[in-house]
C-alpha positions as CSV (number, residue, x, y, z in Angstrom):
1,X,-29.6,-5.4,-1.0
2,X,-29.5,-8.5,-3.5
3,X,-29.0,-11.8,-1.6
4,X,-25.7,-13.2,-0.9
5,X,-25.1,-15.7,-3.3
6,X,-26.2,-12.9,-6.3
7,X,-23.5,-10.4,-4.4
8,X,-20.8,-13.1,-4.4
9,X,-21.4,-14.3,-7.9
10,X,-21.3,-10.7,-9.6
11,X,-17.7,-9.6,-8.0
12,X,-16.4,-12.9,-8.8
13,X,-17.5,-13.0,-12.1
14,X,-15.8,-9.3,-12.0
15,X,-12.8,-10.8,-10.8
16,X,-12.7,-14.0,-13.1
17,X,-13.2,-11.4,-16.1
18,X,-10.4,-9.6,-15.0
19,X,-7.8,-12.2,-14.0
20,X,-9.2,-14.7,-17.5
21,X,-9.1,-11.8,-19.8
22,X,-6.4,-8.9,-18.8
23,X,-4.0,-11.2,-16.4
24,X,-1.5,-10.1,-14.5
25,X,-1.5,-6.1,-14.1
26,X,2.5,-4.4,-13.0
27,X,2.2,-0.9,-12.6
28,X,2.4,1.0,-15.8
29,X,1.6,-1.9,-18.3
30,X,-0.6,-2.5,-21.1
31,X,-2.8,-4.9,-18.9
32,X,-3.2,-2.5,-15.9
33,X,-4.3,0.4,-18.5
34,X,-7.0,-2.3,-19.5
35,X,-8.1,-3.1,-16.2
36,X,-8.6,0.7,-15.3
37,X,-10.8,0.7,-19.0
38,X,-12.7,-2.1,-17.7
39,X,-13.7,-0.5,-14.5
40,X,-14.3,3.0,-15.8
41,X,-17.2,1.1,-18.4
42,X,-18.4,-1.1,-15.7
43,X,-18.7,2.7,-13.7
44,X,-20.3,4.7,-16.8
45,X,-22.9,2.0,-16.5
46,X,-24.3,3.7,-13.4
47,X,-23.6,7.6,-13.6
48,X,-22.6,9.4,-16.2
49,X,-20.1,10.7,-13.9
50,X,-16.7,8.9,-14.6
51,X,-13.5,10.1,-15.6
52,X,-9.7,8.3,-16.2
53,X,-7.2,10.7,-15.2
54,X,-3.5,9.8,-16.5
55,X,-0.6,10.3,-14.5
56,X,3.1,9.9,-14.6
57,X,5.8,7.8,-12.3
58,X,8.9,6.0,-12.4
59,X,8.0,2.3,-11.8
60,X,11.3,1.1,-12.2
61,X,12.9,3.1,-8.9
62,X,10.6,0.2,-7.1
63,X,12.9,-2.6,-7.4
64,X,15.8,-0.8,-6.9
65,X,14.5,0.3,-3.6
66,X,15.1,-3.1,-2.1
67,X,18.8,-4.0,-4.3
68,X,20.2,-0.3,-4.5
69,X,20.9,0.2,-0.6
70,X,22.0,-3.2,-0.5
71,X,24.5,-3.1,-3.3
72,X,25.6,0.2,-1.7
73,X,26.1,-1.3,1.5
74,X,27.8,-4.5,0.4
75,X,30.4,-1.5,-1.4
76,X,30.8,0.5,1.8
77,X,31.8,-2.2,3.9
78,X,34.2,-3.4,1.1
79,X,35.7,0.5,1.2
80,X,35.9,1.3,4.8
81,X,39.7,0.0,5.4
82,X,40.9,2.1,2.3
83,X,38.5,4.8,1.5
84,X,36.7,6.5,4.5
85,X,35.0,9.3,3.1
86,X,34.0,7.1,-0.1
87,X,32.5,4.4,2.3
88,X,30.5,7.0,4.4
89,X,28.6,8.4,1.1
90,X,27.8,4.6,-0.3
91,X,26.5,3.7,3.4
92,X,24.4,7.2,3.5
93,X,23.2,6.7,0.1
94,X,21.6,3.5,1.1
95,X,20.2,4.6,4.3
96,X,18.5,7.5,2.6
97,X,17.2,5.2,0.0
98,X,15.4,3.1,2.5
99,X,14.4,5.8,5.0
100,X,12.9,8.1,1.6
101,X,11.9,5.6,-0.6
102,X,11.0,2.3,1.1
103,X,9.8,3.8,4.6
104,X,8.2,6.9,3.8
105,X,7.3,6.1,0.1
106,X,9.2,9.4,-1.0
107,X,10.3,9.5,-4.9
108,X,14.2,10.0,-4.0
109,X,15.6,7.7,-6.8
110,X,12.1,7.7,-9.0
111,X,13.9,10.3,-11.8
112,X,16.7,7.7,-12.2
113,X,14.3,5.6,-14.0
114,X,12.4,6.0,-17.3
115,X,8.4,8.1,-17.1
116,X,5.4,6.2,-17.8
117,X,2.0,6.7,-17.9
118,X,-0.9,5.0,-15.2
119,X,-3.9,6.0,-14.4
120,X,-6.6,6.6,-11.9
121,X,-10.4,6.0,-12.3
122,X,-12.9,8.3,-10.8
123,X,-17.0,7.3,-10.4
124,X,-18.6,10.3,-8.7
125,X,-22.4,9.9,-7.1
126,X,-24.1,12.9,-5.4
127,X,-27.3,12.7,-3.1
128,X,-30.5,13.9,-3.8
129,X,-30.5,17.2,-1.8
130,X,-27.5,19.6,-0.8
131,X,-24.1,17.7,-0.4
132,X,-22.6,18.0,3.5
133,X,-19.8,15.8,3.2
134,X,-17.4,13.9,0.6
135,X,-16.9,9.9,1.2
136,X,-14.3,8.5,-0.5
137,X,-14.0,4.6,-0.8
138,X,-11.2,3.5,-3.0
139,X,-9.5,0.6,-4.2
140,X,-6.6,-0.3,-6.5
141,X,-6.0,-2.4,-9.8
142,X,-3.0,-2.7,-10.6
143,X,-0.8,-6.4,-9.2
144,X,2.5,-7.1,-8.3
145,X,5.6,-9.3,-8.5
146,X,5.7,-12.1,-6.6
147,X,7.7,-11.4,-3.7
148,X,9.9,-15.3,-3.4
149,X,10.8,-14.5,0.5
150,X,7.4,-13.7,1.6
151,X,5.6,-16.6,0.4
152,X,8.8,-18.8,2.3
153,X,9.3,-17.0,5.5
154,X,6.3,-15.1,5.8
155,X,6.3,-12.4,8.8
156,X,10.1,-13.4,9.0
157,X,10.7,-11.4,5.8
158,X,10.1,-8.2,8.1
159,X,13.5,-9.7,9.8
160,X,15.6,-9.7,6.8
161,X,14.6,-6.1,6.0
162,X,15.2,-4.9,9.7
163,X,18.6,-6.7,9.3
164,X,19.0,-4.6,6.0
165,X,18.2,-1.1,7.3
166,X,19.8,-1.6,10.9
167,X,22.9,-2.6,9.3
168,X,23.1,0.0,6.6
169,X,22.0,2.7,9.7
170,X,25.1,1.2,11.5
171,X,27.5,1.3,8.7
172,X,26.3,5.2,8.2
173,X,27.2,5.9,12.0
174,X,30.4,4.3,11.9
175,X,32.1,5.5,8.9
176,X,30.9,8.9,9.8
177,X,32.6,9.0,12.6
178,X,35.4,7.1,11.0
179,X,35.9,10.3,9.1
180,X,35.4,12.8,12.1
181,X,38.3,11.3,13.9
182,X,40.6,10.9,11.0
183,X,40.2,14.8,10.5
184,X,39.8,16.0,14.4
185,X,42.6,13.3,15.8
186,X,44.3,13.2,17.9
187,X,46.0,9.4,16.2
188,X,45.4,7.5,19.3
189,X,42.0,8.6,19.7
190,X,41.2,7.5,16.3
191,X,42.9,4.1,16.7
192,X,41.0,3.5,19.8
193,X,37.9,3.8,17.8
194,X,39.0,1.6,15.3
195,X,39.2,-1.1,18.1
196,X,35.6,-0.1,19.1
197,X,34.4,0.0,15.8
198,X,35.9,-3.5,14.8
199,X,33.3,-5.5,17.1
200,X,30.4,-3.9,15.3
201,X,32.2,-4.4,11.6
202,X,32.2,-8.1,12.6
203,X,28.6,-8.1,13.4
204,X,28.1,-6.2,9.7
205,X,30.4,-8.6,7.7
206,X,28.0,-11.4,9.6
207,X,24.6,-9.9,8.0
208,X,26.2,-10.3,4.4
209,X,24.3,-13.7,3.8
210,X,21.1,-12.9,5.2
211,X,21.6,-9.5,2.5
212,X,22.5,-11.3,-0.3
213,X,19.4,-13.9,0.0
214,X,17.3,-10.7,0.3
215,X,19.2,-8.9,-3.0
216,X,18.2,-12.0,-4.7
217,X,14.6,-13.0,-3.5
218,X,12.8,-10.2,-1.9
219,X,11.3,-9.7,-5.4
220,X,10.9,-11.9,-8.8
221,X,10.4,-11.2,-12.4
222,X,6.8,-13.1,-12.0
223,X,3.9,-11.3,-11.9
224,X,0.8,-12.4,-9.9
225,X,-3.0,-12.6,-10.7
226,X,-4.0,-10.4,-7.6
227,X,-7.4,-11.7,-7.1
228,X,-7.6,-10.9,-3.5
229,X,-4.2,-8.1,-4.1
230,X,-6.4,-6.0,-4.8
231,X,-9.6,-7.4,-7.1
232,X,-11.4,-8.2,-4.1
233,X,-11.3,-4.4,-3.4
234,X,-12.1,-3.4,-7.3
235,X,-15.3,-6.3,-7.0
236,X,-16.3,-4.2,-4.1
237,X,-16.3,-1.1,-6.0
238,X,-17.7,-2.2,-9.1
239,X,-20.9,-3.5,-7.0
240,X,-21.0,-0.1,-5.1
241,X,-21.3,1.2,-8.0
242,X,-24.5,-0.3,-8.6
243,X,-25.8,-0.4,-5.5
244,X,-25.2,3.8,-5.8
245,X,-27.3,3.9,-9.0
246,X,-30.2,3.4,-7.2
247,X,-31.9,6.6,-6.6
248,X,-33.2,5.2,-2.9
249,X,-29.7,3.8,-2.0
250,X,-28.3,7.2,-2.8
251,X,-27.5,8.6,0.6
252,X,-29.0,11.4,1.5
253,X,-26.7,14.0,2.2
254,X,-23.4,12.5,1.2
255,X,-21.3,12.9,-2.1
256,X,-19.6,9.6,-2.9
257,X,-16.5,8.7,-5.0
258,X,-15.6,5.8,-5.9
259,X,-11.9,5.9,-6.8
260,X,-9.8,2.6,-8.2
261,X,-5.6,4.0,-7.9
262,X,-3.0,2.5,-10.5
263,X,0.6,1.7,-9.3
264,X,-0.6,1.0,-6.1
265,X,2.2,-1.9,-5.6
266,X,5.3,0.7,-6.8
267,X,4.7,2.3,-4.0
268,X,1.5,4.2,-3.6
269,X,2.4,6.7,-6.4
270,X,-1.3,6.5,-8.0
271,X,-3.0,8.0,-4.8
272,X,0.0,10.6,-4.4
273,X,-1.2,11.7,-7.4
274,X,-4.7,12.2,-7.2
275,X,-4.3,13.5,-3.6
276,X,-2.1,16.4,-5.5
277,X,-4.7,16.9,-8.1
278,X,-8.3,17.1,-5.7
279,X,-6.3,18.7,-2.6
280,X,-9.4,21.5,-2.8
281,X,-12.1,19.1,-2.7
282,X,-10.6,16.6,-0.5
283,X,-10.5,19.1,2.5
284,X,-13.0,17.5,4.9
285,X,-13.3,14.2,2.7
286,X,-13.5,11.0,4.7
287,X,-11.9,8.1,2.9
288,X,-12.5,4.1,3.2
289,X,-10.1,2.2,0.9
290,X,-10.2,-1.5,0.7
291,X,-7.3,-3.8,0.1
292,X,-7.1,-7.7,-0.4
293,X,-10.8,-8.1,1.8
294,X,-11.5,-11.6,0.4
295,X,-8.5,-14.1,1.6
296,X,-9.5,-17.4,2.7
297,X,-8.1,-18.1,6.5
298,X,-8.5,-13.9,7.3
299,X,-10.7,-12.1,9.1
300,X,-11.6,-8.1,8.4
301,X,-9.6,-5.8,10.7
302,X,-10.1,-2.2,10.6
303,X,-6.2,-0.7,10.0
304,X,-5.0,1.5,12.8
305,X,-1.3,2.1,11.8
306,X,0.8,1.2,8.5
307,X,4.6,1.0,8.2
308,X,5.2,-1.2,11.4
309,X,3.8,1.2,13.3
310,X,5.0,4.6,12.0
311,X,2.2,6.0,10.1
312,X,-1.2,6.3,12.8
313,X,-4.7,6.4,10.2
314,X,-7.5,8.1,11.4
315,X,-8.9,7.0,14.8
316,X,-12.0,9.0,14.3
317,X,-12.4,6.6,11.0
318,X,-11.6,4.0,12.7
319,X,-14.3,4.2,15.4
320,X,-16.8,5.0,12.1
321,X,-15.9,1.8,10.9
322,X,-16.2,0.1,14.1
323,X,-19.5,1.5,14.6
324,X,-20.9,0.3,11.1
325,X,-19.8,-2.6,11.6
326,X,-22.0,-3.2,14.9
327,X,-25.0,-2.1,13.8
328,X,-24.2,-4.7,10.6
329,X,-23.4,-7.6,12.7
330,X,-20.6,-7.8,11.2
331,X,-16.9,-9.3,12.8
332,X,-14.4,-6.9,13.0
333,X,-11.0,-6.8,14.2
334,X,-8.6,-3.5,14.8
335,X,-5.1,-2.7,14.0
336,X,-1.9,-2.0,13.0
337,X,-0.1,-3.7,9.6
338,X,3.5,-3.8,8.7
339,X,3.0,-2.9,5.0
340,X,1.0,0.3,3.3
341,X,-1.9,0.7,1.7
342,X,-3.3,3.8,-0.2
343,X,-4.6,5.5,3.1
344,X,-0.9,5.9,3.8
345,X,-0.9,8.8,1.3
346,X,-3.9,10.5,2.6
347,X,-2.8,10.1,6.0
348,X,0.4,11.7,5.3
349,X,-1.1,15.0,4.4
350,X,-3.6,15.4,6.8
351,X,-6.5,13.7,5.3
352,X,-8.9,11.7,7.6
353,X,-8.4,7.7,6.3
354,X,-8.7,4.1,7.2
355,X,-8.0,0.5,5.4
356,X,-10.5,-2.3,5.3
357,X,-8.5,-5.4,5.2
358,X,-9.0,-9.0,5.9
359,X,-5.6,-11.2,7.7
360,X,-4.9,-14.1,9.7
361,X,-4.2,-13.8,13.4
362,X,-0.6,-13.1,12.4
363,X,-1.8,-9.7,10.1
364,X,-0.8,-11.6,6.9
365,X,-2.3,-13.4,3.9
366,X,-0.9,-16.3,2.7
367,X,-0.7,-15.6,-0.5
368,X,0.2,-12.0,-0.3
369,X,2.3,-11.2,-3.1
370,X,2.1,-14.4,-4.3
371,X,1.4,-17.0,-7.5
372,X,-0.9,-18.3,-5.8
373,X,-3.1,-15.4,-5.1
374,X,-6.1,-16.3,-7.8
375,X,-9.7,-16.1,-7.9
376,X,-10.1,-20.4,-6.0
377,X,-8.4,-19.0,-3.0
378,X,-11.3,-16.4,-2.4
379,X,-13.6,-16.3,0.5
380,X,-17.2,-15.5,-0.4
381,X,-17.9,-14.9,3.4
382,X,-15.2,-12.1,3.4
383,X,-16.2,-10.7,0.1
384,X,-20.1,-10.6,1.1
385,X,-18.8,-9.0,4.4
386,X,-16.7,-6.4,3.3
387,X,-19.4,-5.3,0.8
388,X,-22.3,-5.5,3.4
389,X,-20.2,-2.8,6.0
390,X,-19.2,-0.7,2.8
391,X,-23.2,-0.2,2.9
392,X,-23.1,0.2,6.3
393,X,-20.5,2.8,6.7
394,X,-21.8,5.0,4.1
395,X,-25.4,4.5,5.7
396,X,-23.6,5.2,9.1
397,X,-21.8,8.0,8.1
398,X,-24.5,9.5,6.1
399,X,-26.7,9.7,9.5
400,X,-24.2,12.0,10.2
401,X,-24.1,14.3,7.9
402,X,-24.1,18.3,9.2
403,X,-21.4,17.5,12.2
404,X,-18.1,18.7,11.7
405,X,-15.3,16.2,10.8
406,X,-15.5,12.5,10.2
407,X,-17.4,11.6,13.3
């Protein structure tokens, strides 16, 4: 392996070239097409086995996701005195959008909003002899909006949306069973409710504030440089790459791909797609996907859970990981994250997958979705790091080629 300083300089000067020449890259755009160009030449450099496989999605059904089931609930709460039934289906509407579409990363609203094209980039390396296993390590290229109430509040921003989901899941409840009582009776059973219910209408009309800041600043019209979001994890790829090219680094009974994911940020919809397109040959795979490794202030943690909590990764990758990163020498944390990352979508249908990240003791980056997330506030440490147990995982894992499963 070339030395540190020659590791370092080469992903940033990938990461310079990218953020100097393309910019900014929102899902869909004319700058994230470039960027995936960009790594699928840097790729044909080093096999001739590279592909750019288009896609479709609705980008726009991403900012909506955080002002639609607001808007609806600031309009169910206006219409429960006067129109129960009307009231119920705005509040349900917006706890469906947030369950579906901000939760679970479902496509409920996407067909409301105009198709456009992305695309994912594909680098294929196979070993020497007969292939046993498939490693995936992936990445993603596309940036996003600055997100204004992140960069003030940091972790508190997971407040304001557990305000915004409890009280539209509240709102749901009680004009539900606003409209089961006005039908079942008998009158004073349904007036008693209505005291009830009062109390925790107060306690809605009292989030209204803390909703409307969200509305307003859980997501700008600025988009950011993403040097660490995600070029740290592109760098990475881009010297795997080479690294791979090398008939003795080749493992010896492993196939790799390396695999960079467009529209990462609108809500993993690039990985969706690929997961639907390789379903056959992914059965068995074992995927590694890196994601803002290079922050200053962070340390690596391997990622145990996503989506505060709700979606569990792989624990047999995550002991891999673990593993390679002992016999590297390498500092390693474990667990969960409050966000999602691409292994989100292979976790979800079955597929054995871990993230590689790099946060501060609190699990967040300072300048996670952020202006201020350019190439200066890089840690060569983290990016040399990362790298190093990329090598050593596929070495690790390699050694264990035959054995059923990821371990």
């Amino acid at each position: 392996m070339e030395s540190k300083e020659e590791t370092t300089r080469k992903m940033r000067d990938h990461i310079r070239w990218i953020c100097d020449r393309i910019g900014p890259r929102p899902p869909c755009s004319d700058a994230e097409a470039r960027c995936a160009e960009y790594i699928r030449n840097e790729w044909a450099k080093h096999t001739d086995q590279t592909r750019l496989e288009t896609f479709t999605c609705h980008p726009g059904a991403y900012r909506a996701t955080f002002r639609w089931p607001i808007a609806l609930f600031f309009l169910a709460l206006c219409l429960y005195p006067f129109a129960p039934f009307l009231s119920f289906t705005c509040s349900a509407g917006s706890t469906l959008i947030l369950l579906f579409n901000l939760i679970l990363n479902r496509e409920l609203i996407d067909r409301a909003f105009p198709e456009k094209k992305s695309s994912n980039v594909i680098a294929k390396f196979e070993p020497a002899g007969p292939s046993d296993r498939l490693v995936v390590l992936s990445c993603h290229h596309d940036s996003n909006f600055a997100f204004p109430i992140v960069n003030r509040l940091g972790s508190g921003f997971s407040i304001f949306m557990a305000i915004v989901v409890l009280s539209s899941a509240l709102l749901t409840v009680l004009t539900l069973l606003r409209v089961l009582f006005s039908i079942t009776g008998p009158a004073a059973f349904a007036a008693g409710y209505e005291r009830v219910a009062l109390h925790f209408l107060v306690w809605l009309a009292a989030t209204v504030p803390f909703q409307f800041y969200t509305f307003f600043r859980a997501l700008s019209d600025e988009p950011v440089l993403g040097a660490n979001d995600n070029l740290s994890g592109v760098a990475n790829c881009l010297l795997l790459a080479e690294h791979l090219s090398r008939p003795e680094a080749r493992p010896r009974k492993t196939t790799v791909w390396l695999v960079s994911f467009g529209c990462e940020e609108c809500g993993i919809r690039g990985s969706k797609r690929f997961i639907k397109r390789h379903r056959e040959d992914l059965r068995g795979a074992s995927v590694l996907n890196l994601d803002m490794v290079g922050g200053k202030g962070t340390r690596l943690r391997v990622v145990t859970k996503e989506e505060r909590n709700l979606i569990r990764l792989s624990p047999a990758m995550v002991q891999l990981v673990e593993e390679a990163a002992s016999e590297a020498d390498i500092p390693l944390q474990k667990g969960p994250i409050i966000a999602f990352t691409d292994a989100m979508a292979f976790a979800l249908k079955g597929i054995q997958a871990t993230t590689l990240m790099a946060l501060d003791e609190r699990g967040l980056v300072d300048t996670y979705h952020s202006l201020e997330d350019r190439p200066e506030r890089l840690d060569d440490n983290l990016l040399f790091d990362s790298y190093r147990l990329c090598l050593a995982f596929l070495k690790h894992i390699d050694a264990r080629a035959g054995r059923n499963g990821p371990g």
